[in-house]
C-alpha positions, -999 to +999 in steps of 0.1 A: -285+210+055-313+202+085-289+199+118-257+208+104-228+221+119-197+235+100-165+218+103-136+245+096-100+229+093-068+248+091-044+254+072-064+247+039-093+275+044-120+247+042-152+241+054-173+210+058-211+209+064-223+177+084-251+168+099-248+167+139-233+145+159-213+128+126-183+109+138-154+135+129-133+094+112-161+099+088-158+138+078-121+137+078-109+106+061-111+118+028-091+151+036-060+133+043-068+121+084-052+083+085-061+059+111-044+036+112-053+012+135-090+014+115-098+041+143-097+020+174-075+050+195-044+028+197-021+046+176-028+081+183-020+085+144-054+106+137-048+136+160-062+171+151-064+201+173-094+223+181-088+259+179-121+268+178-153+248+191-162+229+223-147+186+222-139+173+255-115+147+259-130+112+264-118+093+291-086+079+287-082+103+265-052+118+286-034+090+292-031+081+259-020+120+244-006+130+279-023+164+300+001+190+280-014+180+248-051+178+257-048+208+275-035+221+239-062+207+227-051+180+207-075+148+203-083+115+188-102+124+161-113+087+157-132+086+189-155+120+183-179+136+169-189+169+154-218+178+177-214+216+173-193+241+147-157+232+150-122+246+137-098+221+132-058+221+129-051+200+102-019+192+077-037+180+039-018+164+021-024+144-018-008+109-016+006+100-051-016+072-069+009+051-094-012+048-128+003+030-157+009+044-193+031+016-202+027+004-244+017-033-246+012-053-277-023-064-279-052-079-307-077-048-310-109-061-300-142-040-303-161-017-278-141-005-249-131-024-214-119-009-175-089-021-156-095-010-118-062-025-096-080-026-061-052-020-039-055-021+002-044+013+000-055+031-028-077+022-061-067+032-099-091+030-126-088+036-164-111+031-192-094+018-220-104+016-260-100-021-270-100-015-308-067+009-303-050+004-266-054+039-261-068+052-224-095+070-228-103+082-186-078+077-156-099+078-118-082+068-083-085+078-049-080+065-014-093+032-004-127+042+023-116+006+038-087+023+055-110+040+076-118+007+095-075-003+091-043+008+074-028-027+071-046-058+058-043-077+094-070-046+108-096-046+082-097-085+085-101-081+122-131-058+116-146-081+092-149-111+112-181-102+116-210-103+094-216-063+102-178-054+095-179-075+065-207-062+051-198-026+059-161-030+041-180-047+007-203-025+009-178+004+008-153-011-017-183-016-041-196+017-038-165+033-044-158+017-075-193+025-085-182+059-084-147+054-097-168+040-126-195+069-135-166+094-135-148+076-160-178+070-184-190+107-177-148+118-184-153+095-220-184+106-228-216+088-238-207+075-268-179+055-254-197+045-223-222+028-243-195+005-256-177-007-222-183-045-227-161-060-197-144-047-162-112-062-150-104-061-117-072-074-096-068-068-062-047-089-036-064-119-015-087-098+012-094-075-013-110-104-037-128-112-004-141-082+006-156-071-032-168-103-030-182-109+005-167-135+013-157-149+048-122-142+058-119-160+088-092-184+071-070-153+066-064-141+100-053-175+115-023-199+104-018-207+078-036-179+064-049-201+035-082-202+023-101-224-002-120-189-018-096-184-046-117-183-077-126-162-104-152-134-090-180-130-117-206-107-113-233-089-134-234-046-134-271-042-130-274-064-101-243-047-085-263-016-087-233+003-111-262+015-142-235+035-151-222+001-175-241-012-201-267-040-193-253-073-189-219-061-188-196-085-163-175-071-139-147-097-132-120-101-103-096-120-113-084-150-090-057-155-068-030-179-059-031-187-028-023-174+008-026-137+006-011-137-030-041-128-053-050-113-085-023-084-085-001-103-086-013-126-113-015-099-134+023-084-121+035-116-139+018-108-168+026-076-172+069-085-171+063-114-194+072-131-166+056-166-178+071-162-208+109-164-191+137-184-202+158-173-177+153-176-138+142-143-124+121-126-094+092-107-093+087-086-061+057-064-046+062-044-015+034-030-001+015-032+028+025-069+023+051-083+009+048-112-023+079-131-037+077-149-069+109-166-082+118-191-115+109-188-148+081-201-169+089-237-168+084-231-130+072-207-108+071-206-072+055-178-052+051-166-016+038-141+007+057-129+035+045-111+069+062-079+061+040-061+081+031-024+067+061-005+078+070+001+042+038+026+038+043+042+069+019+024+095+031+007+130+055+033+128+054+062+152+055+092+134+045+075+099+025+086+074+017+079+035+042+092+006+023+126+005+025+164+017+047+168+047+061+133+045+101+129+050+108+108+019+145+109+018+169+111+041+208+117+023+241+112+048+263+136+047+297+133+061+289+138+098+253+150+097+220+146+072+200+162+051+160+155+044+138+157+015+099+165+030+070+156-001+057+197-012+088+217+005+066+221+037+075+217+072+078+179+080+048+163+095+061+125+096+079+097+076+068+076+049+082+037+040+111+051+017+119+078+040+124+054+068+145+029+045+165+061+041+169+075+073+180+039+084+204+037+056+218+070+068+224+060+103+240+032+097+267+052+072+270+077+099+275+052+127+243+064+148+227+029+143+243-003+148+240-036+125+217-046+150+194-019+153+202-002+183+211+036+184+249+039+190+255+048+225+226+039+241+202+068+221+165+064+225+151+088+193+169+105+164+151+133+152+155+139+116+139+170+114+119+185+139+094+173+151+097+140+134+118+119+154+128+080+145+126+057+177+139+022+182+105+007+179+103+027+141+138+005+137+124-022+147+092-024+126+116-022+093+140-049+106+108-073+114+099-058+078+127-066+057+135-098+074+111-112+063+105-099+025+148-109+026+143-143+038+113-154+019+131-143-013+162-164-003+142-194+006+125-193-025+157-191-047+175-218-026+146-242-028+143-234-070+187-239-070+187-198-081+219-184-069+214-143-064+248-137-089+228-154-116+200-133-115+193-107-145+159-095-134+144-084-101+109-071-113+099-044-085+063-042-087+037-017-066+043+024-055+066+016-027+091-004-049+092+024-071+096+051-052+125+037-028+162+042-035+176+013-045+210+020-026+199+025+004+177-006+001+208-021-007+226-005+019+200-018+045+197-056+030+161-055+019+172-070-018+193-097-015+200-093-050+227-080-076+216-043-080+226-044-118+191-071-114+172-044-098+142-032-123+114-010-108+084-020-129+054+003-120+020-008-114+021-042-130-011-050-115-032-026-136-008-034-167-018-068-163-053-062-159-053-041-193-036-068-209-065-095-193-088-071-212-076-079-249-080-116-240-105-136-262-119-158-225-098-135-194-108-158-171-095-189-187-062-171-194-054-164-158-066-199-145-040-214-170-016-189-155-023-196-120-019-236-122+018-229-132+026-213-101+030-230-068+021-215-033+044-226-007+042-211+030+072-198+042+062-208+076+062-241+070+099-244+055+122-256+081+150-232+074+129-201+074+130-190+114+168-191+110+170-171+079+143-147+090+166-139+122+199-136+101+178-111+080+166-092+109+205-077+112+225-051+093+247-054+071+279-034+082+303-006+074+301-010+033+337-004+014+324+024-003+306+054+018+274+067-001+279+103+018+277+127+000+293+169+008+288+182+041+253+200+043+229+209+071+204+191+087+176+209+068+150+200+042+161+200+007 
């Protein structure tokens, strides 16, 4: 490579060739750097050290690490560049990628079909075989958008302008191009030849940003915006010759607010339109959507959880992966900590802070209203990875919100929590978290007998959209039976959003279990 340098990085015995002078966001993103503020050096999330190699701080760049650790060499590996051979400290770590492998009853159609859920953090693909359900490829990977923002709020920030728009279409389209020629090349050319139709189901900014489309509208109350449609476009003149001439590639549409195609297709996937009874469907993510009734009514909103559950916003977070603090277990006066790949911990992921929470509280080091007991400032878990009263904070603002919403909606629909036999808990993070100490915390507001972790129902759905004789007239039908409202607009909602905010207290029943050490399990 003309004018490259080599970009070593430690622990992993890797090297990267770049050309010079390649911002180091660009090299690193896709070996496991976050930056989470889409690299604008306010969160200090994307350090990395240089053990070997000349990068000299930028200014400001001190008081934003302090002098001990730039003089350790530590920096902001969003606001360099590789302009010589460098040797890099750096943690990898694989974030888990929910798939779906769940048996649905369909009518075989011919040729085969790919379901792509385009999620704001990471994208999952599968090629599936329409004459016998079966999955033929699986592809995923990280989002490239969350180079320019971990949370929804950042990315549409950078894309208020034509160039930031532009640049995040452009990136989500060609990385599903290549999401697509690895399936096809995984199935083979026989079944490549036959793909006759791409579903795809993303939430609200990600139906706008696949389709370039302004989202001005969604970064200003009342984050509504008139773009809701079906996306429809052609392969060839996307540029994917991977797919069969003529073949459409179709996003589904969305609901309204920031509730889009995902979760369309959740309530497809749950039978939720098919319901007698009243139930909930719930997807906690780096947003947070409520859909309560049945199918003789649905009502649905989203609420501004923020994106604490994943990690961001919160000062040592990080995604469910290698080196993350996942779980945190009480035991009688102390804890024990669960760290993703039995490594040293590195940070705390969204379930690992539910925990940890969780576990303060039964061990009387956090308060119902989310102060440390006795005036602490930090609790660390296990070092280095300490939980602040900001990081408490975050998760109250967090859960308050995703708590009230759901109340609302059951109060304005007559629903009374006891009632409920379902809870559908859709998306990674709702999977993944413990249910008691989500519970314990008041997240779900619901019986926990209810409670019914459901997978990735957005790319279930969108395999099921693929079987349908007209997709696209399905969903619409779908979508005029639920009603948006905006939480914002409810009179009742400020109140309920600050009674949510608090604890709940000393439980009857301790969930501690035999005295251990504060050590990883």
């Amino acid at each position: 490579m003309e004018n490259s340098v080599l970009i070593r990085l430690r622990p992993l015995d890797k090297t990267i060739p770049v050309p010079a002078g390649t911002p180091l966001a660009n090299a690193l993103f896709a070996e496991g750097v976050e930056f989470p503020c889409g690299g604008r050096g306010r969160c200090k999330g994307c350090r990395v050290r240089v053990l070997e190699g000349r990068l000299p701080a930028f200014p400001g760049e001190r008081r934003l690490l302090g002098d001990s650790r730039v003089n350790a060499g530590w920096r902001l590996s969003c606001r360099h560049r590789a302009e010589s051979d460098l040797t890099l400290e750096l943690a990898q770590w694989e974030a888990a990628v929910l798939g779906d492998n769940t048996d649905f009853i369909f009518s075989p159609r011919p040729g085969c079909g790919i379901a792509v859920d385009v999620g704001t953090t990471t994208l999952v693909a599968q090629l599936v075989d329409l004459e016998n359900g079966n999955v033929l490829a699986v592809r995923s990977g990280l989002n490239r958008q969350a180079r320019f923002g971990a949370d929804l709020m950042s990315r549409i920030e950078f894309s208020m302008t034509f160039e930031g728009r532009t640049t995040l279409t452009n990136l989500i389209r060609k990385q599903l191009a290549e999401l697509v020629r690895d399936l096809l090349a995984a199935a083979g050319p026989e079944k490549a030849e036959r793909v006759n139709r791409m579903i795809l189901v993303g939430n609200t900014a990600m139906h706008h940003l696949f389709g370039g489309l302004n989202t001005e509208p969604l970064s200003r109350y009342p984050f509504e915006t008139q773009a809701t449609g079906t996306l429809r476009f052609d392969a060839g003149r996307l540029g994917w010759n991977g797919l069969p001439a003529g073949c459409p590639v179709v996003f589904l549409p969305c609901i309204g607010g920031f509730v889009g195609s995902d979760i369309l297709a959740g309530l497809l996937a749950v039978g939720f339109d098919r319901r007698e009874k009243p139930g909930v469907f719930l997807d906690l993510g780096t947003n947070g959507e409520v859909v309560v009734g049945n199918r003789s009514r649905m009502v649905c909103a989203s609420t501004a959880a923020g994106p604490a559950f994943e990690g961001a916003r919160i000062t040592m977070g990080m995604r469910a992966s290698t080196g993350a603090i996942a779980e945190v277990v009480p035991c009688a006066k102390s804890w024990r900590c669960r760290v993703i790949g039995d490594v040293d911990p590195r940070g705390i992921c969204g379930s690992g802070l539910v925990d940890a929470v969780a576990a303060g509280l039964d061990l009387g080091m956090i308060l119902p209203n989310g102060r440390f007991a006795h005036g602490g400032k930090n609790w660390v878990l296990s070092s280095p990875v300490q939980l602040h009263q900001c990081d408490i904070r975050e998760l109250q603002l967090a859960k308050g919100a995703i708590a009230a919403g759901a109340k609302i909606l059951m109060r304005a629909n007559d629903i009374r929590p006891r009632n409920l036999t379902d809870v559908f808990m859709a998306g990674a993070f709702g999977n993944y978290l413990r249910l008691d100490s989500a519970l314990r915390i008041g997240l779900l507001p619901f019986p926990d007998k209810a409670l019914r972790p459901s997978g990735n129902t957005a790319l279930l759905g969108a395999k099921i959209s693929l079987f349908a004789e007209n997709p696209e007239s399905a969903c619409e039908s779908l979508r005029k039976r639920v009603v948006h409202v905006s939480l914002s607009q409810d009179p009742g909602f400020q109140d309920t959003f600050v009674e949510e905010m608090t604890f709940p207290g000393k439980p009857a029943t301790s969930r501690a279990s035999p005295p251990e050490k504060a050590e990883k399990l």
